[in-house]
N, C-alpha and C positions, 0 to 999 in steps of 0.2 A: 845509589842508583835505584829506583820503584821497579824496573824489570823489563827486561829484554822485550822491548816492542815488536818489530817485524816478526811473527809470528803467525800462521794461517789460525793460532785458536783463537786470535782474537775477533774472528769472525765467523765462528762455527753457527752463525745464529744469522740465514738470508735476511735481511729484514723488508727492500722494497725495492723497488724497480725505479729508477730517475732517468729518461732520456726525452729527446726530441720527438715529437709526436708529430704526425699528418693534420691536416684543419679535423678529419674526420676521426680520427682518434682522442685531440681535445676535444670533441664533440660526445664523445662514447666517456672519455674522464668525467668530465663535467655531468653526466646522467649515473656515471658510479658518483658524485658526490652528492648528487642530492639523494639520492637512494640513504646511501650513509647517514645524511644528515636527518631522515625519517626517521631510520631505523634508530638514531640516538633518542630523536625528543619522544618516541613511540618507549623507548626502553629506560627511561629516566628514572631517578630513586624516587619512590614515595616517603613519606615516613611511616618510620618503626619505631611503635612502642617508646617514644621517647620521654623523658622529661628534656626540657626544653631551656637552654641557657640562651637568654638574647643579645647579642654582641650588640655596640651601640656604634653601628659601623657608618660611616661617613656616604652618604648618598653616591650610588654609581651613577657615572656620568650618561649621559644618552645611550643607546646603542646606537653607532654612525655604520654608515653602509658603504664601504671602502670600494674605491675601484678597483674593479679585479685586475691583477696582474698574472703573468706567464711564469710559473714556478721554472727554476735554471735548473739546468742537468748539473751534477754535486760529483764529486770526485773525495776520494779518501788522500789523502795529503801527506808527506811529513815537511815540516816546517823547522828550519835550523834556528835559533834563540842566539843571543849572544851570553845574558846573564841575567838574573832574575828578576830584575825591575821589567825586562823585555818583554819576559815570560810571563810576566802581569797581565801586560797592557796589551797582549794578543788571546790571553787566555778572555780577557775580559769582553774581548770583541767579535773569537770565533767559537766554532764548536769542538771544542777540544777534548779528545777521548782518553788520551796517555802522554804522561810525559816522560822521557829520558833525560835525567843530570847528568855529567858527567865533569870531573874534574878537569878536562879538555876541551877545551870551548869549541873543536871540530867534531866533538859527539856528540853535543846537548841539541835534541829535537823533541817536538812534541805531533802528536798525530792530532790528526785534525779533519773534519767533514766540511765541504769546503765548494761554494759556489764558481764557476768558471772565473766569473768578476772579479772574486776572491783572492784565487792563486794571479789569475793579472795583477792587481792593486798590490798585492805582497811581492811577485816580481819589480812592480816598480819601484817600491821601495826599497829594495837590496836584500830581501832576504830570499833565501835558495830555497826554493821548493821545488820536491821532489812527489809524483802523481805515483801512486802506488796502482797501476793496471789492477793488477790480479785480485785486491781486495775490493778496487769499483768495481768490479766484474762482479764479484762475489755477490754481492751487495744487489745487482739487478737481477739476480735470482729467483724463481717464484720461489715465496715462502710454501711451504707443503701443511698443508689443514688436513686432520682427518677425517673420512669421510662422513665416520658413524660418531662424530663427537658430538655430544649434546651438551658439555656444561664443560667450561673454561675459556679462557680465550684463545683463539682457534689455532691450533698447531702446538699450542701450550698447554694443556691440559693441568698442569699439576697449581697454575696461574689462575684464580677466581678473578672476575668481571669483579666492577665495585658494585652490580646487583647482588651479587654471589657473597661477596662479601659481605655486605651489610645483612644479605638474609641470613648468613651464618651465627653471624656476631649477635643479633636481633634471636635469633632461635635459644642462643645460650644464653644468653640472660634470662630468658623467659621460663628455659628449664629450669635454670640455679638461681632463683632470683634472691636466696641467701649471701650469695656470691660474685653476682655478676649484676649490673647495671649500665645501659646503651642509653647512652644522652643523646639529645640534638643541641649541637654546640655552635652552629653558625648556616652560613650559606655561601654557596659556589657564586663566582662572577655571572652565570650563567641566570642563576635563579633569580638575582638581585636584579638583574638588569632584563627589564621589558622588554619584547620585540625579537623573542631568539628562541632556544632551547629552551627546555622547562629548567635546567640545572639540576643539580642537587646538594642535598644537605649535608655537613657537615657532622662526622659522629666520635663522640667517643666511647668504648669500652671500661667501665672503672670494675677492677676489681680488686675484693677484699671480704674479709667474714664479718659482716654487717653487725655477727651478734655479740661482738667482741668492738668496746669503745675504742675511739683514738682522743687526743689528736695522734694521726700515724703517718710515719714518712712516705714520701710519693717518690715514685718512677714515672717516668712519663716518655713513652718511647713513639715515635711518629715513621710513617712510612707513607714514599708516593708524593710525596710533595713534587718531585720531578716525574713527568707523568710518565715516560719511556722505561722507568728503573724497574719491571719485573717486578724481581723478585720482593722486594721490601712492602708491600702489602703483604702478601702471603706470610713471609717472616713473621709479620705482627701479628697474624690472623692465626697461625699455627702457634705461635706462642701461647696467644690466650688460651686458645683449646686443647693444649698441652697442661696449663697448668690448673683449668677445671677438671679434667683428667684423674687429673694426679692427688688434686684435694682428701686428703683423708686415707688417703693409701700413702703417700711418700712423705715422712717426715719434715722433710724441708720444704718443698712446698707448702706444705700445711702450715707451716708457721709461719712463710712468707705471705701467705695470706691473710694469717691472722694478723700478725704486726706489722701490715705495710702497705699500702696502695697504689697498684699498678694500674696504671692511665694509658688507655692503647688507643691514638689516631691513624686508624687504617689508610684509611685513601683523606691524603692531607690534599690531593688535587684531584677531584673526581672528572670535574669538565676536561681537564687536559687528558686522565686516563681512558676517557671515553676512545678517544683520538687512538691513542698508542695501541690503546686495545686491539685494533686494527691493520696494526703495521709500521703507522708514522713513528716518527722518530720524535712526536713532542713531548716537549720538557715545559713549557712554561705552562700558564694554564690559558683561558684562551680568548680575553679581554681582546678586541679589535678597539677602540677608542682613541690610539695613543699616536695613528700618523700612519704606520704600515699597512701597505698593500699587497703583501704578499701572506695568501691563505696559509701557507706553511710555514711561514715565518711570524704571526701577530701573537701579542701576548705577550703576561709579562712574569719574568724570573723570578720565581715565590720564594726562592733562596737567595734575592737579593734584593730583596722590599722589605726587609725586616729595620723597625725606628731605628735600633742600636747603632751607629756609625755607617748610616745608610748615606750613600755616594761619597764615599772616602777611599775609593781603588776596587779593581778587582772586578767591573761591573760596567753595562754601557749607555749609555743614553738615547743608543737610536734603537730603535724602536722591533726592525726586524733582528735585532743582534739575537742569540741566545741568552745573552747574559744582562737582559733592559732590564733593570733596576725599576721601572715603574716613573710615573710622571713624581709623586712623591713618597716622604717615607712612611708604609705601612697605607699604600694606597690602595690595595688588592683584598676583596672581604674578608680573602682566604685567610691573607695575613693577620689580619685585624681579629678572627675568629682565635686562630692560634694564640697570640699575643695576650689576647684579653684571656685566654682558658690557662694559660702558665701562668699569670699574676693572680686569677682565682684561686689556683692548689698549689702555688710555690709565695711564702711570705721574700718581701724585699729584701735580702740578707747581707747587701754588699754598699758601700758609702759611694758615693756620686762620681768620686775621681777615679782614671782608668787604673789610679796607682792604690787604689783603696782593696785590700784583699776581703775574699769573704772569710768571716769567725771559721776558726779550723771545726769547730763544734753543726757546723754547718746541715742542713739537713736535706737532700733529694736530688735524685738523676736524673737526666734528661739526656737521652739520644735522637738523634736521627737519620734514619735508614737510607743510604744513597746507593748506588751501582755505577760505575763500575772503578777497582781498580787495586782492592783487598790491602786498605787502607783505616787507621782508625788515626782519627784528628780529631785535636783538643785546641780551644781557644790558646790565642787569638786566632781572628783569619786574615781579620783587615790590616794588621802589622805583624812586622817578623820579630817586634820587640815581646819578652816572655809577658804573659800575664802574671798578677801578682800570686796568685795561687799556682801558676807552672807546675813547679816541683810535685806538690799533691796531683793534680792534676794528669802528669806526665808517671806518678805511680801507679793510677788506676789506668789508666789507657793502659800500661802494660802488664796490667793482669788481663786486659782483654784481650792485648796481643798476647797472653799467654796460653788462651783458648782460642783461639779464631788464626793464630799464625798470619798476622798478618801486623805491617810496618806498622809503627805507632810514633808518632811525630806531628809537629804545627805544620797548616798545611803551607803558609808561604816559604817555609824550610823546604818540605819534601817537594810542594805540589806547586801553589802560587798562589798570589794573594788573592781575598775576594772579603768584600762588604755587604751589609747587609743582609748577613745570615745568620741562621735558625738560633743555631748553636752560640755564636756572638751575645746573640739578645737575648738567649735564657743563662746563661752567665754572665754578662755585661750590666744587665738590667737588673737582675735576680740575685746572681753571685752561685747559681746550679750550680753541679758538677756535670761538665756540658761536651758531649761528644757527636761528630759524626763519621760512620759504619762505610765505608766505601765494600758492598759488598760485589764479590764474582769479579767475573773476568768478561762480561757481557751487559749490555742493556736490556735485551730479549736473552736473557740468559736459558740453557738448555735444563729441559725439567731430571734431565740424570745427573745434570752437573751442582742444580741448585739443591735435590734432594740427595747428592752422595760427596756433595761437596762445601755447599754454604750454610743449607739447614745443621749438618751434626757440628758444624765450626763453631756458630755463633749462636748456637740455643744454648751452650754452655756461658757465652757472656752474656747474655740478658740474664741468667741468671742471678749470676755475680753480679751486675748491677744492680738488681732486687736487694740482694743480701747486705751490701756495703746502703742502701739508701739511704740510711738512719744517719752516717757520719762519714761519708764520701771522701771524705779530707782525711779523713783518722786510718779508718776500718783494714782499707788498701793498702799499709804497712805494715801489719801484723799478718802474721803467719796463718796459712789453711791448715784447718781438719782434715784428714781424712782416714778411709778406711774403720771407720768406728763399729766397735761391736759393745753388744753387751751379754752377756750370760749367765743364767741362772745355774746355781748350785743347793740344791734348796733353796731354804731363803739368804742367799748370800747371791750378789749384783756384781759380778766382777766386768768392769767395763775397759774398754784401750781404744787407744788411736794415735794414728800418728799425726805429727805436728809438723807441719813442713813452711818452712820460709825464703823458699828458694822459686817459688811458681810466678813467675815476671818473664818476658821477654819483650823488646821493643824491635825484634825482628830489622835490627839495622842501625839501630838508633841510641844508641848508649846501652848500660848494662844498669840496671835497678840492684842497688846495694841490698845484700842478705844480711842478717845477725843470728846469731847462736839460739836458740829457744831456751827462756828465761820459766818459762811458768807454763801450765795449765789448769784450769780448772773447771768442773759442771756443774748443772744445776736441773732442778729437777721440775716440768711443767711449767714453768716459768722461765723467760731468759736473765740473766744477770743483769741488764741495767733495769728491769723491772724495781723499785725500792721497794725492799724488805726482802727480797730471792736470798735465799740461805744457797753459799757458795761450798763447794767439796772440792779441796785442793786433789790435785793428780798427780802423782811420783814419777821421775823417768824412770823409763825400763830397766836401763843400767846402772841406775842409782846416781845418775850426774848428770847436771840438765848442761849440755857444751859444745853440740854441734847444730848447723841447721838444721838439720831434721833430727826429731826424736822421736821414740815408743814412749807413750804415755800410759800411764793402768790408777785403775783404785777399785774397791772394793769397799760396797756396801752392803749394808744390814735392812733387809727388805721386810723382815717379819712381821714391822708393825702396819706394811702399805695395804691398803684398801685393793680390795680386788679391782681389776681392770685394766685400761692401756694408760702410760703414762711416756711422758716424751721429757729425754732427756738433752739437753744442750751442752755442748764442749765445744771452749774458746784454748786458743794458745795464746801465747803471748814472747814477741823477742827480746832480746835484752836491752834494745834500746825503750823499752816499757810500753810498745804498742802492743794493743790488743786488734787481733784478727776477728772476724766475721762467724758467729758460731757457725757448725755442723749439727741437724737432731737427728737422732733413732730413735724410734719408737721399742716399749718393753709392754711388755704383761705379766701382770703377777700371776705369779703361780695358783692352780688353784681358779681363775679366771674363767667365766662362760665364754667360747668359743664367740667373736666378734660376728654380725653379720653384716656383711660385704656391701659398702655403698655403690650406691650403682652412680657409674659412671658413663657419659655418651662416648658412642666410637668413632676415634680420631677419623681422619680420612686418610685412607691410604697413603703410603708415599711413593707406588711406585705407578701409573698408571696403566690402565690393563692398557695392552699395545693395539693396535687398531688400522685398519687400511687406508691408506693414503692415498689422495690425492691433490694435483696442483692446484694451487689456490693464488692467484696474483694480487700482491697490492702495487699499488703507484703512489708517488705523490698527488694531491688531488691536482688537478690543475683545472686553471679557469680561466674559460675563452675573454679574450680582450673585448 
């Protein structure tokens, strides 16, 4: 079961007001939208400082000028399934927020946001739906903006605009440009197509320590692709400036910057985020060309326009659905930007057949950041049959479920099928190690819940995803470091740590098999698959290396080390001969001048100062006939 649905938390977040209006009140809607629609193309991204990658994307079609139609008063839903092919073919078609399994086919429902037409047309068909009053209600709430906020998106403050973002990200490159580099890697439907919005551009974050060669393994983590998901820009945007931060002061960081390159797509749908930023509840981004007349519902599903097994389930065709798939595969610039920027930094690693595994030796992670439902899914999506890599696969997912506590499973197992997504086509096409993050328990998630709840959960697995990047398939077997010290004795380096092979949880979903700790050992300024790194075996503590977790120690002769900082690496290793992900500390020899302190910029808060409130209404926009 994913988790007790009827719950008031799953709506602690008003988001917009949906009912019947007077002639004169669509009259008063209709002057709030085009105000809105100024206020977007007046506040549209420029570029920043970029170099400039040019996708060779497929000419967008006209901009067409749809009839406007009368947005329908929406109701929150639950909707009884009979068994999971069902659960497909409704997920594909409505807006579905949670699902309930249950091994009785009198409990399995799934919630759902849901036009009056909706719950009729589902009536006729024989399925029971039940109208949850209290959560519609909820839901035409005014959302509450603060009065004296100047920067976030309004009522959310701990939430950057994708202005806010890009000027972030753009600012930190420019500081660290040893470090940090802000591409322009594509363009919004927006930009590309005449006759509308300015749009904007597509960016990515690369970082890595420039002065140090590769080739070096890549991360590649993406947020926002669904415009309404909150928190998942931010996630990406505090990541990065967490780990320029940290550069040169935290051991591990510092290395993962040296040997590996992290690729951060903040706002994968900037047109669509413009909208949400506001209150709506869009998800798609916001192509009108494709037949739909309805302002609230056009646009097309950027997590289901990806080439890879695009219209094979899971997805719909008509056009207002949530889940349109797009007129063809990879028809959307967004996609086509995406797409063509993973085959630039990820080489082809996997053979043409769905049965063809990628080389266990395999190199680079790919996530993507979604909301809501505190879920971590691993290909496939479009079958419930294992991918050929599963197993590897389903052992990293569970080291993230072992940080973030949250289920870890395929989603046509837990969730239901769907095609043509992110995560499909960067392991399908690629053979990645390919995950996506279902973060919080909200789409407007609460800025106390995403800073005391989702940020310290999952900043520990993007970590861990940096660290394993180099061998994704390997790495995740082998046992963690931790707790490492080291200490001088004069010149004698007595170092320890413990070796633990027990940190998995799939939070539901099977149990990740542990083995005895077989080995450790470090190495000094260098990591061990560096060739020629002179390796120092490590002793268990008790003189027997025989349970999952050990004390490790050794003791070196530091006499002849050059003054200065030196960074050492400890790997474990289980008995069934995997090697874990190293751990570094930083030492200094004795005798050493006193380091001076690289400056670092200062994060942004996490908590925001509190501030007076006032009501602030959104509506769906609606548009007089």
């Amino acid at each position: 079961m994913i988790k007790s649905i009827f719950t008031t938390s799953i709506f602690r977040t008003s988001l917009f007001r949906t009912s019947i209006f007077t002639f004169r009140q669509l009259r008063i809607q209709w002057v709030h939208l085009l105000l809105l629609t100024c206020w977007f193309v007046s506040h549209s991204a420029t570029p920043l400082l970029a170099q400039t990658i040019t996708p060779s994307a497929t000419p967008p079609a006209p901009r067409s000028t749809p009839t406007p139609s009368l947005a329908q008063a929406m109701v929150v839903a639950r909707v009884m399934f009979r068994h999971q092919s069902d659960l497909t073919a409704l997920a594909a078609r409505y807006d579905v927020w949670q699902v309930h399994h249950s091994a009785t086919p009198q409990e399995r429902y799934l919630v759902a946001y849901l036009t009056d037409a909706e719950v009729k047309a589902l009536h006729n068909q024989g399925y029971q739906v039940t109208i949850d009053r209290a959560a519609t209600a909820q839901l035409q709430q005014p959302r509450l903006a603060p009065s004296a906020q100047s920067t976030g998106i309004p009522g959310f403050a701990c939430y950057r605009t994708v202005e806010e973002t890009y000027s972030s990200l753009a600012a930190l490159a420019l500081a660290h440009p040893d470090l940090a580099t802000w591409q322009d890697i594509g363009d919004s439907w927006e930009k590309v197509t005449p006759g509308g919005a300015t749009g904007y551009d597509l960016y990515t974050l690369v970082l890595t320590n420039q002065a140090r060669p590769g080739p070096k393994p890549k991360f590649l983590l993406m947020g926002a692709i669904h415009a309404r998901e909150y928190t998942t820009a931010e996630l990406a945007t505090r990541f990065a400036e967490e780990l320029i931060a940290k550069y040169n002061s935290d051991p591990d960081v510092t290395w993962l910057l040296d040997y590996n390159e992290i690729h951060i797509i903040p706002q994968a749908n900037p047109d669509g985020r413009k909208l949400a930023e506001v209150g709506q509840l869009w998800r798609k981004n916001t192509n009108n060309t494709n037949g739909c007349n309805f302002f609230s519902s056009w646009g097309t599903d950027l997590n289901r326009n990806s080439s890879f097994k695009w219209n094979t389930g899971g997805s719909s065709g008509n056009a207002c659905d949530l889940t349109y798939r797009g007129p063809s595969a990879a028809s959307e610039p967004e996609t086509q930007t995406i797409e063509q920027y993973a085959q630039a930094i990820f080489p082809d690693q996997r053979g043409p057949n769905d049965s063809d595994p990628a080389p266990v030796d395999t190199a680079g992670v790919f996530i993507s950041l979604h909301s809501y439902s505190e879920l971590v899914l691993f290909p496939w999506g479009f079958t419930a049959a294992p991918s050929p890599n599963s197993n590897a696969l389903q052992t990293l997912g569970r080291k993230f479920g072992y940080y973030n506590g949250y289920q870890v499973c395929m989603g046509p197992s837990c969730l239901y099928g769907t095609s043509g997504t992110t995560d499909d086509f960067t392991y399908g096409a690629l053979g990645v190690a390919s995950y996506t993050f279902e973060l919080g328990q909200n789409f407007f998630e609460s800025c106390n819940f995403f800073e005391g709840n989702v940020l310290p959960k999952n900043m520990p697995a993007l970590y861990y995803a940096a660290k394993v990047a180099r061998q994704p398939y390997q790495l995740p077997s082998g046992p963690d470091v931790l707790q490492a010290t080291a200490v001088f004795t004069g010149a004698t380096l007595l170092v320890q740590a413990t070796i633990n092979d027990t940190r998995s949880n799939s939070n539901g979903w099977g149990i990740e098999p542990s083995q005895p700790i077989s080995a450790a050992r470090l190495t000094i300024d260098t990591p061990a698959w560096i060739t020629g790194t002179q390796t120092y075996t490590m002793s268990a503590g008790d003189g027997l290396f025989n349970t999952t977790v050990e004390q490790v120690t050794v003791t070196l002769d530091a006499s002849t080390w050059p003054l200065g900082r030196r960074t050492i690496f400890i790997e474990g290793q289980d008995s069934a001969g995997n090697w874990g992900p190293p751990t570094a500390l930083f030492v200094t020899t004795p005798g050493s001048p006193t380091p001076t302190p690289t400056p670092v910029p200062t994060a942004p808060p996490l908590t925001p100062t509190p501030v007076a409130t006032t009501p602030y209404h959104f509506y769906f926009p609606v548009i007089i006939p």
